[in-house]
KETI-348346 format. One record per residue (C-alpha): residue number from 1; residue in three letters; chain; x, y, z. Coordinates in steps of 0.25 Angstrom, whole numbers. Layout:
% residues N
n:res:chain:c1:c2:c3
NUM:ALA:A:X:Y:Z
...
//
This chain:
% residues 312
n:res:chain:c1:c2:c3
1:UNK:A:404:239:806
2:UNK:A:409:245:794
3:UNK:A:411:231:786
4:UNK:A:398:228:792
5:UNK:A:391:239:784
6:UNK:A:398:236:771
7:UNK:A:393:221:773
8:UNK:A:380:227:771
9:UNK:A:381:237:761
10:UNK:A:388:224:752
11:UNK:A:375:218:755
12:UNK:A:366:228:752
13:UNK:A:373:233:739
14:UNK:A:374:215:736
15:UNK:A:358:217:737
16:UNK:A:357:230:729
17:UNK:A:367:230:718
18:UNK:A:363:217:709
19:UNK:A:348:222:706
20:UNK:A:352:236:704
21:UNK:A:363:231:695
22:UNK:A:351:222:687
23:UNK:A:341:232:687
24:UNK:A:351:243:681
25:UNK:A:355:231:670
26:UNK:A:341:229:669
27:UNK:A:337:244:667
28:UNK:A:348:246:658
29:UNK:A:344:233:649
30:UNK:A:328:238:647
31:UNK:A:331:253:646
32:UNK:A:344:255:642
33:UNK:A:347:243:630
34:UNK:A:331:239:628
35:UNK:A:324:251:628
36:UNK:A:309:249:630
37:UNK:A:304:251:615
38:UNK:A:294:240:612
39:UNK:A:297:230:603
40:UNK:A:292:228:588
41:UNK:A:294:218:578
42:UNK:A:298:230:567
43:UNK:A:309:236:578
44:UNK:A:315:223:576
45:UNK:A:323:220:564
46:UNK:A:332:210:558
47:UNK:A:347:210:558
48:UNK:A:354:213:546
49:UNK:A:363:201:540
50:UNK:A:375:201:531
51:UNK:A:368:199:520
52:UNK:A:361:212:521
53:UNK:A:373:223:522
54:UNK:A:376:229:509
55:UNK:A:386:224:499
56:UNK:A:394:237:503
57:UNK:A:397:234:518
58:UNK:A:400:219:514
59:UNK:A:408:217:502
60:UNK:A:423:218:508
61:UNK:A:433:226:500
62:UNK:A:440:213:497
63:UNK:A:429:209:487
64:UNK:A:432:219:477
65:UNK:A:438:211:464
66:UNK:A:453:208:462
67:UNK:A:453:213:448
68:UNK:A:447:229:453
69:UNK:A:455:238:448
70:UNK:A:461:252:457
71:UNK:A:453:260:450
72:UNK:A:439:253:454
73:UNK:A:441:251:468
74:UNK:A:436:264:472
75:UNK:A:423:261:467
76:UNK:A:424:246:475
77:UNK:A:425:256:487
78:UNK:A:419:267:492
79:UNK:A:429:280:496
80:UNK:A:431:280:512
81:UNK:A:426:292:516
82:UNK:A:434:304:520
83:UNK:A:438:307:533
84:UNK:A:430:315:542
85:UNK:A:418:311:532
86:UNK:A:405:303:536
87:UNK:A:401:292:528
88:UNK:A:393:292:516
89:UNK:A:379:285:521
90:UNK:A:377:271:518
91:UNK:A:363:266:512
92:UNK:A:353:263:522
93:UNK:A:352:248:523
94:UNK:A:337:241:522
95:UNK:A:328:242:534
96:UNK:A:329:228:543
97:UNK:A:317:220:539
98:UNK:A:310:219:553
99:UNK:A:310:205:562
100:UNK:A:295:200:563
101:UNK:A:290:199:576
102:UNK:A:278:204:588
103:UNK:A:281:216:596
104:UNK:A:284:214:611
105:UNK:A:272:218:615
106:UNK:A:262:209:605
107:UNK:A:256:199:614
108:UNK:A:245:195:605
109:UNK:A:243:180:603
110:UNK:A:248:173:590
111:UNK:A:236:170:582
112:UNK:A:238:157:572
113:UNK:A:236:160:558
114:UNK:A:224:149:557
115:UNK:A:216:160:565
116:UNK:A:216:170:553
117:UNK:A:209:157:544
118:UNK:A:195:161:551
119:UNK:A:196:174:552
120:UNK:A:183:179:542
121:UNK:A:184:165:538
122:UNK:A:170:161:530
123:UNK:A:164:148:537
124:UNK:A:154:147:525
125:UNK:A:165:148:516
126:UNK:A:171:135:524
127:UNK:A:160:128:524
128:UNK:A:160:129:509
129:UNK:A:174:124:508
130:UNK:A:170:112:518
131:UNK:A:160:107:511
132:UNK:A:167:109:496
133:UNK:A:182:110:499
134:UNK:A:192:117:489
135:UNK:A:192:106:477
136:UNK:A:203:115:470
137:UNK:A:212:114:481
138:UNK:A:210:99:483
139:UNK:A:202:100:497
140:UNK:A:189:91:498
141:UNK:A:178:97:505
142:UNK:A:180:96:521
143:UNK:A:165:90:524
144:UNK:A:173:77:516
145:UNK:A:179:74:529
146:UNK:A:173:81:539
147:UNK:A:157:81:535
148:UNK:A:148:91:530
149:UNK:A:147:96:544
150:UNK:A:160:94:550
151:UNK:A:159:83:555
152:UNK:A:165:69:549
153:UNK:A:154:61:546
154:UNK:A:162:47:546
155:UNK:A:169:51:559
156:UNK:A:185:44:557
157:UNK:A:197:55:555
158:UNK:A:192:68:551
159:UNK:A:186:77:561
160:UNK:A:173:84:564
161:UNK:A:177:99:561
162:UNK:A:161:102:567
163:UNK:A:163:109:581
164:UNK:A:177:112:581
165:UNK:A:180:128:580
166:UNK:A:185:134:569
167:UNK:A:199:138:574
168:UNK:A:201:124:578
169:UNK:A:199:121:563
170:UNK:A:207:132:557
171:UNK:A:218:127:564
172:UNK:A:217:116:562
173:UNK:A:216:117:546
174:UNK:A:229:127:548
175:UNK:A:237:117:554
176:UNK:A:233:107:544
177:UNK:A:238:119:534
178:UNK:A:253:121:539
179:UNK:A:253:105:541
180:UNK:A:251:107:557
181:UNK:A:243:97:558
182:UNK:A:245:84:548
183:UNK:A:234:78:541
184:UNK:A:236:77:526
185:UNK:A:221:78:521
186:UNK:A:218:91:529
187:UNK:A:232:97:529
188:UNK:A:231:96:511
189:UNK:A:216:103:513
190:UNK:A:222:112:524
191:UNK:A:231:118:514
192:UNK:A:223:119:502
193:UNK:A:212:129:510
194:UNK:A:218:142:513
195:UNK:A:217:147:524
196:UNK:A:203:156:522
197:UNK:A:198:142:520
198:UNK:A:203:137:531
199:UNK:A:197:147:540
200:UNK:A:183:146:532
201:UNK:A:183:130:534
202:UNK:A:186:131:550
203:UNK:A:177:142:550
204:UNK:A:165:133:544
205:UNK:A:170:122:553
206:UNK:A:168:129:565
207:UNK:A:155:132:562
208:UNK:A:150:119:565
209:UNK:A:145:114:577
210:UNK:A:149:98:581
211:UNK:A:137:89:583
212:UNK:A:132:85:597
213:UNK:A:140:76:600
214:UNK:A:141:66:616
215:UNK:A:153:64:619
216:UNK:A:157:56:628
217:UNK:A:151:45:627
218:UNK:A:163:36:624
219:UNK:A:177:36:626
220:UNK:A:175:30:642
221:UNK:A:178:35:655
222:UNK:A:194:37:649
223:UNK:A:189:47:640
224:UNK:A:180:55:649
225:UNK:A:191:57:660
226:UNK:A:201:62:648
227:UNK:A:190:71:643
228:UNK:A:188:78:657
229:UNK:A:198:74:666
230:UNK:A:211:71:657
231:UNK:A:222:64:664
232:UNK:A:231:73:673
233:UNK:A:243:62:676
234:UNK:A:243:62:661
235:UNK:A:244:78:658
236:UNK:A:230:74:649
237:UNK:A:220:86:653
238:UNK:A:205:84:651
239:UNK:A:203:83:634
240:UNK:A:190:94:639
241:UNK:A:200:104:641
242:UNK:A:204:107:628
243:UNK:A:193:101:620
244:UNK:A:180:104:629
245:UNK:A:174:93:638
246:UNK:A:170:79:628
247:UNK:A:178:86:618
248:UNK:A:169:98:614
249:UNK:A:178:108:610
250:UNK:A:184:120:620
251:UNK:A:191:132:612
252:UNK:A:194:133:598
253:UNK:A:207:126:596
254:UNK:A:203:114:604
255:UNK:A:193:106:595
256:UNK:A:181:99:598
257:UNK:A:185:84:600
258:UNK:A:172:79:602
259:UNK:A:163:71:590
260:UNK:A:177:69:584
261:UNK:A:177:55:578
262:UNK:A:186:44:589
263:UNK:A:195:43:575
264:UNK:A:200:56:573
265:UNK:A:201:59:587
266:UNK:A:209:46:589
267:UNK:A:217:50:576
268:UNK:A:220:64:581
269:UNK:A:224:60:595
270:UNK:A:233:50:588
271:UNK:A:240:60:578
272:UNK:A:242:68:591
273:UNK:A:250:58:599
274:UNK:A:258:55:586
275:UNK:A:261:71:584
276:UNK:A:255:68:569
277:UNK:A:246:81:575
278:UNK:A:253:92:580
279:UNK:A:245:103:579
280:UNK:A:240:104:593
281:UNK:A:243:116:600
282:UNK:A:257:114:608
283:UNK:A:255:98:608
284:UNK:A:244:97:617
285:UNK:A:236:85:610
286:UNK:A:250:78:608
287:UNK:A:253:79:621
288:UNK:A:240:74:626
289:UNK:A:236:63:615
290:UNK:A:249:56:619
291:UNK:A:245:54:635
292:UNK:A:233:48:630
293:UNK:A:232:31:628
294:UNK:A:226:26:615
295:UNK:A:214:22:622
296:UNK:A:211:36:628
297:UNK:A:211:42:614
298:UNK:A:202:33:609
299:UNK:A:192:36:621
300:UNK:A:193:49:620
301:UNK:A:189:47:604
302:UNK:A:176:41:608
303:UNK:A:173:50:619
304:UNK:A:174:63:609
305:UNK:A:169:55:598
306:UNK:A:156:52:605
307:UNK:A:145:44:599
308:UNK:A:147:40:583
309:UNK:A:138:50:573
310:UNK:A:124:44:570
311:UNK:A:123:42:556
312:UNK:A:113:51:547
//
């Protein structure tokens, strides 16, 4: 009976004694070692190196010279002090230069700095700067390339800047400012605006409305499907997720895709599939632009495409 009874109280003390042993540790750790002050960028602060500690508490005795005479190595030295005496004060070092950082408890999102561009930025001013450029920094005016109203008159590489927001276009020109995104022509423009400019042009730009366009119309059945269904055994969701259905645009940083020219939609889907375009957010556009075949990216160029311009 007796060695019955200490069986169980084993048991129970088997059951009972690892948590309380971890809760104490616990306790200890958070109260007793971490304390529960918050943290702060400015409580944080560098560790002193080396190089830091004054010439006093480094130079070793040995480095006195040779030659030095008796009689001048109680000035090398400082007098011990007596005993029973307390130390003569050393000079206070410099303050540790504080480690950068966010406090514990600053859970605001990140902000890009092409976000500060367009704040108060003037679209007349941009509009300005469009249609003239910034001859004394080398840029040509952007209506050259991109038409008088945004849109490329000749169709081919360059893109309609009509109907895509203004955020989509500050970004853009940022990245072509840090070399993000690689295009020589626009990344040499890019960095002779500053970034006032910038925020002014993207501002203009998103000003204007794309024409009426019906899309659509070509491109086949194999475009359509990929537009609204996508391709699930492939991981390739609908395009009208991301880009509005036929391509009309669906949040700020997911540009418009329809009345783009077949040739630089094709030309941007290739530089994708290369990685000679990086600047999509975490490799999306990579990603999806190499599960597609040569002839699915030409049909989906005709079907955002739509119809060729009329001519004036």
């Amino acid at each position: 009976m007796i060695e019955h009874r200490k069986g169980i109280a084993i048991a129970v003390a088997l059951m009972i004694g690892p948590p309380f042993v971890t809760l104490v540790a616990t306790w200890h750790q958070m109260v007793g070692t971490g304390g529960d002050g918050l943290i702060r960028a400015s409580a944080v602060t560098a560790t002193a190196t080396p190089a830091a500690a004054t010439p006093a508490t480094t130079t070793p005795a040995s480095a006195a010279p040779a030659t030095a005479s008796p009689s001048s190595s109680p000035a090398a030295a400082p007098p011990a002090p007596a005993a029973g005496t307390a130390p003569a004060p050393q000079a206070a070092s410099a303050p540790a230069t504080p480690v950068p950082g966010r406090s514990a408890l600053d859970f605001s999102a990140s902000r890009p700095a092409w976000e500060g561009f367009l704040r108060g930025a003037d679209p007349e001013a941009g509009k300005q700067l469009a249609a003239n450029g910034k001859p004394g920094a080398g840029v040509q005016a952007c209506i050259a390339c991109h038409g008088p109203a945004g849109i490329t008159p000749t169709g081919g590489i360059f893109p309609n800047l009509a109907g895509l927001s203004s955020d989509y276009l500050a970004k853009q020109l940022a990245d072509f400012r840090s070399g993000t995104r690689i295009q020589p022509l626009m990344n040499t423009i890019a960095r002779a605006l500053t970034e006032q400019e910038i925020g002014q042009v993207a501002a203009y730009y998103g000003t204007l409305a794309g024409p009426p366009l019906h899309v659509g119309e070509f491109g086949g059945e194999t475009a359509r499907k990929l537009d609204i269904q996508g391709d699930g055994p492939r991981a390739l969701p609908a395009c009208a997720n991301c880009h509005g259905l036929r391509g009309m645009g669906e949040g700020p940083l997911l540009p418009r895709l329809a009345g783009q020219s077949k040739e630089y939609f094709t030309d941007q889907m290739t530089a994708f599939r290369n990685g000679s375009r990086q600047n999509d957010d975490v490799g999306v556009m990579r990603a999806f632009s190499q599960r597609l075949t040569d002839k699915e990216i030409e049909a989906l160029a005709l079907y955002y495409a739509g119809p060729p311009p009329t001519p004036k």
